[in-house]
C-alpha positions as a Markdown table, in Angstrom:
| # | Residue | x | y | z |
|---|---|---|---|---|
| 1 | Unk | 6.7 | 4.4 | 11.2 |
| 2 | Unk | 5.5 | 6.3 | 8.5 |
| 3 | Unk | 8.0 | 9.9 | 7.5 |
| 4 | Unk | 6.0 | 13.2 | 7.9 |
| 5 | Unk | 5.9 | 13.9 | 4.0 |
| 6 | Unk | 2.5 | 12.9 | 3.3 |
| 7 | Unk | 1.3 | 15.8 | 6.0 |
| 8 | Unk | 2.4 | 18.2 | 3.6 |
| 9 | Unk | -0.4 | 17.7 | 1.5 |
| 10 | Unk | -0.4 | 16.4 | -2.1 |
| 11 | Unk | -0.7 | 20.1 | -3.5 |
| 12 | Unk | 2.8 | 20.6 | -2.0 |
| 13 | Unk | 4.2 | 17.6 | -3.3 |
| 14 | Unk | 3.0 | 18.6 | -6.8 |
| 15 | Unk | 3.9 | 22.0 | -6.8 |
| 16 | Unk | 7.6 | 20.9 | -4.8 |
| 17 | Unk | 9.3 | 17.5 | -5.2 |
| 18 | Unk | 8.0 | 16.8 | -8.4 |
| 19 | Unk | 8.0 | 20.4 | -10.1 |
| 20 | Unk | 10.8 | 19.4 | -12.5 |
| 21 | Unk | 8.4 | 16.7 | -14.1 |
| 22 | Unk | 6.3 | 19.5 | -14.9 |
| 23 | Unk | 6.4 | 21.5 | -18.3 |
| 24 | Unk | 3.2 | 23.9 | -18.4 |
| 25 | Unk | 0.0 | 24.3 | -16.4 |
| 26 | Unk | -3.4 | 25.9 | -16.8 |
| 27 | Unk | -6.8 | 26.3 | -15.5 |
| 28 | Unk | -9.6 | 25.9 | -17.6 |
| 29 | Unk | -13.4 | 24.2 | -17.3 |
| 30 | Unk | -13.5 | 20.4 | -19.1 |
| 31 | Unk | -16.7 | 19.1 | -20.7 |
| 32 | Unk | -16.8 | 15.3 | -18.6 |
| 33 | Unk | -16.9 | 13.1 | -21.8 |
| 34 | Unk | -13.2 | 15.2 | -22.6 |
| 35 | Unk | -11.9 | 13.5 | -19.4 |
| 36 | Unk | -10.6 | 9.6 | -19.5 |
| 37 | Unk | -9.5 | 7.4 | -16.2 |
| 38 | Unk | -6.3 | 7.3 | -15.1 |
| 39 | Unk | -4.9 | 3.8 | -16.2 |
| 40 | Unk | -2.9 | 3.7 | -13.4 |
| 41 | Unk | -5.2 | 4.6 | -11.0 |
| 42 | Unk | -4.5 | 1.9 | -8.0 |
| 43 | Unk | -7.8 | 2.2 | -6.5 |
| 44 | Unk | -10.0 | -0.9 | -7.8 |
| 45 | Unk | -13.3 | 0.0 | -6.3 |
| 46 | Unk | -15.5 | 3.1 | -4.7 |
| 47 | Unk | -17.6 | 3.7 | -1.8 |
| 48 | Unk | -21.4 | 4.6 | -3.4 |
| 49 | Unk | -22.3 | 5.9 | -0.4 |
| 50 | Unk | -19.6 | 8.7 | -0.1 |
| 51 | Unk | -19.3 | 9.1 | -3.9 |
| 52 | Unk | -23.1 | 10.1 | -3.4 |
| 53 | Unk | -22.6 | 12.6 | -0.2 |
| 54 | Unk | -20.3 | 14.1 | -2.1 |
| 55 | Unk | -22.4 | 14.7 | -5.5 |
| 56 | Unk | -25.1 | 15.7 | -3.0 |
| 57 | Unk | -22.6 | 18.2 | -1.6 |
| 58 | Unk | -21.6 | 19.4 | -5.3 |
| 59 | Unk | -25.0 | 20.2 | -6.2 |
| 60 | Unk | -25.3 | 22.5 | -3.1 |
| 61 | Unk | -21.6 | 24.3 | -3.8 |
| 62 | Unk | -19.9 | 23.0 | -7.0 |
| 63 | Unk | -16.9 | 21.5 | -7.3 |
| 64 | Unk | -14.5 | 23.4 | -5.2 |
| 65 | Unk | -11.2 | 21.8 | -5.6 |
| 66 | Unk | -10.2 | 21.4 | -9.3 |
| 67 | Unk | -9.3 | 17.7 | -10.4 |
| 68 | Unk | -5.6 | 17.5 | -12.2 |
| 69 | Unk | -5.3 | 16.3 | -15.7 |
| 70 | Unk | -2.9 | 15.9 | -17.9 |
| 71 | Unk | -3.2 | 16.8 | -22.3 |
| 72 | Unk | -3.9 | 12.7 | -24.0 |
| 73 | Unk | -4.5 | 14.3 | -27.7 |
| 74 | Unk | -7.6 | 15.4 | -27.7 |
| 75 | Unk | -9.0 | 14.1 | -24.5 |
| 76 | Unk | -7.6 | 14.4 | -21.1 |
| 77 | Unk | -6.2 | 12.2 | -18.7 |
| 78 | Unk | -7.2 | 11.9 | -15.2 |
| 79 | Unk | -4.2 | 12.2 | -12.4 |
| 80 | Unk | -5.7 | 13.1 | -9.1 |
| 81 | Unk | -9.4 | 13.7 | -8.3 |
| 82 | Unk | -11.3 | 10.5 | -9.3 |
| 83 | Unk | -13.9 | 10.9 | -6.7 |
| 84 | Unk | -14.5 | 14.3 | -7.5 |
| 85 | Unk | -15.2 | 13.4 | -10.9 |
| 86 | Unk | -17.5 | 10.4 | -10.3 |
| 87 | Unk | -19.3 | 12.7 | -7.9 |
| 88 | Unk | -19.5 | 15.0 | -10.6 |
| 89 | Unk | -21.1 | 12.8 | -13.2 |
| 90 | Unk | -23.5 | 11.7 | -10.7 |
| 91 | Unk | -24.4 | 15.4 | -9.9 |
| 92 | Unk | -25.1 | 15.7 | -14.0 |
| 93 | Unk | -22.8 | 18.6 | -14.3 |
| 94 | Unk | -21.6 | 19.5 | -17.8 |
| 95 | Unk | -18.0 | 20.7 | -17.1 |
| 96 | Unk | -15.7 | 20.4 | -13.9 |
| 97 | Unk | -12.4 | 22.9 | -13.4 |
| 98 | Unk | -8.9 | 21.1 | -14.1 |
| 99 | Unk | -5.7 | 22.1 | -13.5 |
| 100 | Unk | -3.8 | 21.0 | -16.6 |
| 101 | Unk | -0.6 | 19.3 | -16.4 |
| 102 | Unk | 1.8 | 18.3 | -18.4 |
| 103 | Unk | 3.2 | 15.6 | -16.5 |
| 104 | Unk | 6.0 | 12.8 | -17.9 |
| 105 | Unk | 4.5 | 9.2 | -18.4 |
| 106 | Unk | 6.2 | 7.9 | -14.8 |
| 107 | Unk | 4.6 | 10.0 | -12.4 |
| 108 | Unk | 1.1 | 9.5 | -13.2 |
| 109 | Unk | 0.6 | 6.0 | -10.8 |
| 110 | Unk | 2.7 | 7.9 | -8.2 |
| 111 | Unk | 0.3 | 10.6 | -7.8 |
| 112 | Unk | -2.7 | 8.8 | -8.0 |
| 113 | Unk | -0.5 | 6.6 | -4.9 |
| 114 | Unk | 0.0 | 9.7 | -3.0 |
| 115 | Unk | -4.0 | 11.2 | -3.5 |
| 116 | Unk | -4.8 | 7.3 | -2.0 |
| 117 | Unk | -2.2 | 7.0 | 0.7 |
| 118 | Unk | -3.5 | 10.9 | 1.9 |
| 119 | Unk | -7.3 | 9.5 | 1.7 |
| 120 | Unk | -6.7 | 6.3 | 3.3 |
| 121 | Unk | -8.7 | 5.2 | 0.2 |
| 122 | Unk | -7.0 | 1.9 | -0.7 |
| 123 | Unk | -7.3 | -1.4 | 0.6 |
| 124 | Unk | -3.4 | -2.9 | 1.8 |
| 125 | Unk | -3.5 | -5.5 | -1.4 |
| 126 | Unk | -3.9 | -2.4 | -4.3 |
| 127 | Unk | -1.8 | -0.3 | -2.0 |
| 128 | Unk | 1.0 | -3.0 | -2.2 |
| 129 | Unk | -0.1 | -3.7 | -5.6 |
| 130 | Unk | 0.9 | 0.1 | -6.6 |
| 131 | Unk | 4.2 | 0.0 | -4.9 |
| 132 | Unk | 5.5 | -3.0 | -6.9 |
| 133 | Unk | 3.8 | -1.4 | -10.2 |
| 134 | Unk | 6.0 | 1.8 | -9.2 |
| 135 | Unk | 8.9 | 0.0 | -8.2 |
| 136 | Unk | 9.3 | -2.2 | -11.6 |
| 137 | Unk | 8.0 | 0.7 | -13.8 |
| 138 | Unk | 10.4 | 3.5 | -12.5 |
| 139 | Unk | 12.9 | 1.2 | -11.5 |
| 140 | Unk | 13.9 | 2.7 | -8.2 |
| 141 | Unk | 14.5 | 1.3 | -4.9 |
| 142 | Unk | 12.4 | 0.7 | -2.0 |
| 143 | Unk | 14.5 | 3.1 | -0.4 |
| 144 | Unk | 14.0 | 5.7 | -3.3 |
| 145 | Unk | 10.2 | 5.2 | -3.4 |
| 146 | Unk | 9.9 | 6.2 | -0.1 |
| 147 | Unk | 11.3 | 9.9 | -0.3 |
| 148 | Unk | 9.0 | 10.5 | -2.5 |
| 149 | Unk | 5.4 | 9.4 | -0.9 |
| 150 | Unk | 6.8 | 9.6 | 2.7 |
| 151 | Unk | 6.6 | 5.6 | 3.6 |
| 152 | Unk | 8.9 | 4.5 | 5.4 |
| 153 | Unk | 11.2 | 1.7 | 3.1 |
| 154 | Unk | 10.7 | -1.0 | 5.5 |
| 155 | Unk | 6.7 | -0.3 | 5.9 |
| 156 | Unk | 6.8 | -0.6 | 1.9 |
| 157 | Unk | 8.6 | -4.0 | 2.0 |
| 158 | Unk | 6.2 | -5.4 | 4.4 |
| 159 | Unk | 3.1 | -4.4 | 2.8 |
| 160 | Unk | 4.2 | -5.8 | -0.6 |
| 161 | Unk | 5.1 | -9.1 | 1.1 |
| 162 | Unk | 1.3 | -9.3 | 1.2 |
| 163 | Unk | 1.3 | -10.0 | -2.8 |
| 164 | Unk | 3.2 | -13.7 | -1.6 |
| 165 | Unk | 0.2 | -14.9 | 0.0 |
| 166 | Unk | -2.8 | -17.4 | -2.0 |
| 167 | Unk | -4.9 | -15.4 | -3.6 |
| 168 | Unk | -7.6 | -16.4 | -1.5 |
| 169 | Unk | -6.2 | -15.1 | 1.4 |
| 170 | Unk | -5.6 | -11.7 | -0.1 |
| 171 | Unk | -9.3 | -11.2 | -1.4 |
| 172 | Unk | -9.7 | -11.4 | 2.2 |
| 173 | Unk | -7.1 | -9.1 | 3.3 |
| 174 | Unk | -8.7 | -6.6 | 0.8 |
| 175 | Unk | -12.2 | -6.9 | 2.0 |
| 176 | Unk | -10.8 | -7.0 | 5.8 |
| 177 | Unk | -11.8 | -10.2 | 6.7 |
| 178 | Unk | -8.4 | -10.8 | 7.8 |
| 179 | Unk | -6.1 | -8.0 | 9.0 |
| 180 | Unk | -2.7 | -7.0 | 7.8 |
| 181 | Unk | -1.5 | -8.3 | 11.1 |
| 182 | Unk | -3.1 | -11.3 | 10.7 |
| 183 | Unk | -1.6 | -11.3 | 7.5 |
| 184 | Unk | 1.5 | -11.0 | 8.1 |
| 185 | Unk | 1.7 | -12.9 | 11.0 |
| 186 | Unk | 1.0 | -15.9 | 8.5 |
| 187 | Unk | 3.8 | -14.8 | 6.2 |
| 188 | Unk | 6.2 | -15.7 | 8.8 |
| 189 | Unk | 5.1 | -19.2 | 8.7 |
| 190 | Unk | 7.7 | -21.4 | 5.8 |
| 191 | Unk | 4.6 | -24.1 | 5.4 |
| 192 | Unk | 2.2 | -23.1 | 3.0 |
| 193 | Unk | -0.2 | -25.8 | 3.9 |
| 194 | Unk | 0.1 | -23.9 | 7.5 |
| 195 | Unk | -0.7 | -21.0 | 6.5 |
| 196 | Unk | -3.8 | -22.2 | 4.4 |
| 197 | Unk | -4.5 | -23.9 | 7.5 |
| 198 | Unk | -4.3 | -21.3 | 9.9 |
| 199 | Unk | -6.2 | -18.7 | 7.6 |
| 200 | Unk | -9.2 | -20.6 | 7.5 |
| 201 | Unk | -9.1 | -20.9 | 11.0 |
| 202 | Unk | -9.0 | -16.7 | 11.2 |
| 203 | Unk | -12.0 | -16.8 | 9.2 |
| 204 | Unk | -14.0 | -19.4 | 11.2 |
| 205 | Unk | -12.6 | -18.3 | 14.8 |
| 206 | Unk | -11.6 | -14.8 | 14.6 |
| 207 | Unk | -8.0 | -15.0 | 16.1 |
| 208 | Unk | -6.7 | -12.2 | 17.0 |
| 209 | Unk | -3.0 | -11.5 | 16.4 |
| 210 | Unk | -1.8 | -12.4 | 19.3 |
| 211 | Unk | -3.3 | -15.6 | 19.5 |
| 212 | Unk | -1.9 | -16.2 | 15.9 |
| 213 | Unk | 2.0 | -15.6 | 17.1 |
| 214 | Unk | 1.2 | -18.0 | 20.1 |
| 215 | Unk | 0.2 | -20.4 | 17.8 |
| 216 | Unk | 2.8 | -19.9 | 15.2 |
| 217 | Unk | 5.7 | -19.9 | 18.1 |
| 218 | Unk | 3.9 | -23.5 | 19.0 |
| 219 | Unk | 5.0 | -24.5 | 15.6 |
| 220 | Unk | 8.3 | -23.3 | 15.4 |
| 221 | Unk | 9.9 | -24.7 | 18.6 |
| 222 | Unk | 10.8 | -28.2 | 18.6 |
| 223 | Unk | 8.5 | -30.3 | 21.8 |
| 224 | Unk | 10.5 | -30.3 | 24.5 |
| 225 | Unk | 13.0 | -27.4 | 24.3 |
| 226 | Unk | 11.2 | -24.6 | 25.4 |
| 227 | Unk | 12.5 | -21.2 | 25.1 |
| 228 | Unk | 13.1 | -18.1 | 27.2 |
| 229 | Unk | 10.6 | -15.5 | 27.5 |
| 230 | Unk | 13.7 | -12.7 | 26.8 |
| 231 | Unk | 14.9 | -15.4 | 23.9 |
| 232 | Unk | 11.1 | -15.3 | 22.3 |
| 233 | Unk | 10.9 | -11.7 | 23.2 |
| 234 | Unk | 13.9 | -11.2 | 20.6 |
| 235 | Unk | 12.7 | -13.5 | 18.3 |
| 236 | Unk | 9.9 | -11.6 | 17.9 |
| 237 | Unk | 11.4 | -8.1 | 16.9 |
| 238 | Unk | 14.0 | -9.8 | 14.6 |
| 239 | Unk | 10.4 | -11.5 | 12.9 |
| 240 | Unk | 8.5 | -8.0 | 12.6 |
| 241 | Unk | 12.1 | -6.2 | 11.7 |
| 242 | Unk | 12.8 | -8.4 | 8.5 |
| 243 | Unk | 9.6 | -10.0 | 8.0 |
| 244 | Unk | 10.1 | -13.6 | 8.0 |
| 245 | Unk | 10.5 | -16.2 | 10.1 |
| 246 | Unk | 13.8 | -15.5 | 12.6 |
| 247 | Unk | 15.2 | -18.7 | 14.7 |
| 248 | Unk | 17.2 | -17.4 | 17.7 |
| 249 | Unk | 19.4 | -20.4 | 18.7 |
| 250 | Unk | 20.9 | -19.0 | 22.4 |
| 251 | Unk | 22.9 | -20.8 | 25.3 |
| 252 | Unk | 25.2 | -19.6 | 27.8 |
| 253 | Unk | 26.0 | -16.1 | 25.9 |
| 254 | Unk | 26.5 | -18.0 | 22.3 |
| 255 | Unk | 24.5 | -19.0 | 20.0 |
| 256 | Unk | 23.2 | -17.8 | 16.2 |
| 257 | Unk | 20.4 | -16.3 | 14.3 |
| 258 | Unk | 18.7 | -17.9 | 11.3 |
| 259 | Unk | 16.3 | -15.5 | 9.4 |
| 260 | Unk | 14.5 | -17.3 | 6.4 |
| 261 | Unk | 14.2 | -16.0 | 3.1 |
| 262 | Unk | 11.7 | -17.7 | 0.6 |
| 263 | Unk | 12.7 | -16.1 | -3.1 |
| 264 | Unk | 15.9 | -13.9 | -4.2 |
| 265 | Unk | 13.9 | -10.5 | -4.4 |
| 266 | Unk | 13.2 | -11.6 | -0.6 |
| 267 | Unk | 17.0 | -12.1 | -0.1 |
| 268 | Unk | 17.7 | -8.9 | -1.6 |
| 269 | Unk | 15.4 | -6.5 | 0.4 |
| 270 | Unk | 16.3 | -8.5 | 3.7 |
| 271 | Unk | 20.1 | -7.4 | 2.8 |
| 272 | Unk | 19.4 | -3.8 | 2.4 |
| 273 | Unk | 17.7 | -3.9 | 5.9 |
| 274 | Unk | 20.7 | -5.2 | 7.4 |
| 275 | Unk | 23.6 | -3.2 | 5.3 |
């Protein structure tokens, strides 16, 4: 479940957990061709539609929340308010009020993350692609990244688990074709020719999620040695807990657990989930 930080609103972010990476800011109207992307921005691709309410809307009353940039010698650098700007290149204003910045190199993707997450702008492949880009830039943890953008660690872990699935199956996770359910009810299948299998079959059938465990459970349990409901029921916590495939082996109060792991950085996070 996600942690309440995000509600605070990105100002107060800014302004509180990350006022020590700030050195001066400033107030001041920006001619648009002074203003370059952010190069970390996560976001791959913009509604039109809403990009053109809200130029509509900036003709009528001008931009009304400044964008934040930060100095890039003589041009600026764009940190949070992307849309804003698009919609104010498509309203043909001249200038646009920034809130200048002087941010260090690190937190510029993590900002741009935070604007996103608020918006529910990003699709769950470039929001998982952003966490690993954070996580191997900054070199923090999982647990670390999520005090700061109010994700819970084990919400993180899952969604970048996405980024082990075919490619083809993520274009379709991006465009929603197939859910991050679905999705991850795939990942907990170890046969890759499976899961190519059973993909296609989302596509062509629409199964929903629950259909997709039914099957998958079909597939993990060995004809002829049914399970418990209870034993399944288990089974199935263990699976959305660590994200992989979890074998509960149980008879008359003994038994063990097997949970699959498929690559060492997969080890590693299911440790710090257990320890």
């Amino acid at each position: 479940m996600a942690k309440k930080a995000l509600g605070k609103g990105l100002d107060a972010l800014i302004s509180g957990e990350f006022e020590s990476e700030v050195i001066q800011e400033s107030i001041r109207a920006l001619k648009l061709d002074e203003i370059v992307p952010n190069r970390y921005q996560p976001r791959k691709s913009f509604d039109s539609e809403k990009i053109d309410e809200l130029a509509q809307s900036i003709k009528e009353n001008g931009v009304i929340q400044p964008i934040i940039v930060r100095s890039a010698g003589e041009k600026f650098e764009l940190i949070v308010g992307e849309r804003r700007l698009l919609a104010a290149k498509k309203a043909k204003l001249q200038e646009i009020p920034a809130v200048v910045k002087d941010y260090s190199e690190g937190k510029l993707l993590e900002l741009a993350l935070i604007e996103n997450l608020q918006r529910e702008d990003l699709n769950p492949v470039e929001e998982a692609l952003a966490y690993r880009t954070i996580l191997e830039r900054e070199r923090i943890t999982q647990e670390e990244l999520s005090g700061r953008i109010g994700k819970s660690r084990s919400y993180i872990a899952n969604m970048m688990r996405i980024l082990e699935l075919p490619e083809w199956i993520r274009d379709n996770v991006s465009r929603g074709t197939i859910s991050v359910g679905q999705a991850k009810a795939l990942l907990a299948i170890p046969d890759k020719e499976e899961v190519e299998r059973l993909a296609k079959r989302l596509l062509e059938e629409k199964v929903t999620v629950r259909e997709l465990e039914k099957i998958r459970r079909k597939k993990n349990v060995p004809r002829g040695t049914p399970k418990e409901p209870y034993v399944e029921e288990i089974e199935d916590r263990l699976r959305e807990k660590f994200g992989t495939k979890v074998v509960l082996e149980y008879r008359n109060g003994k038994g063990s657990i097997r949970i699959e792991f498929y690559s060492s950085a997969e080890l590693e996070r299911i440790l710090e989930e257990m320890l």
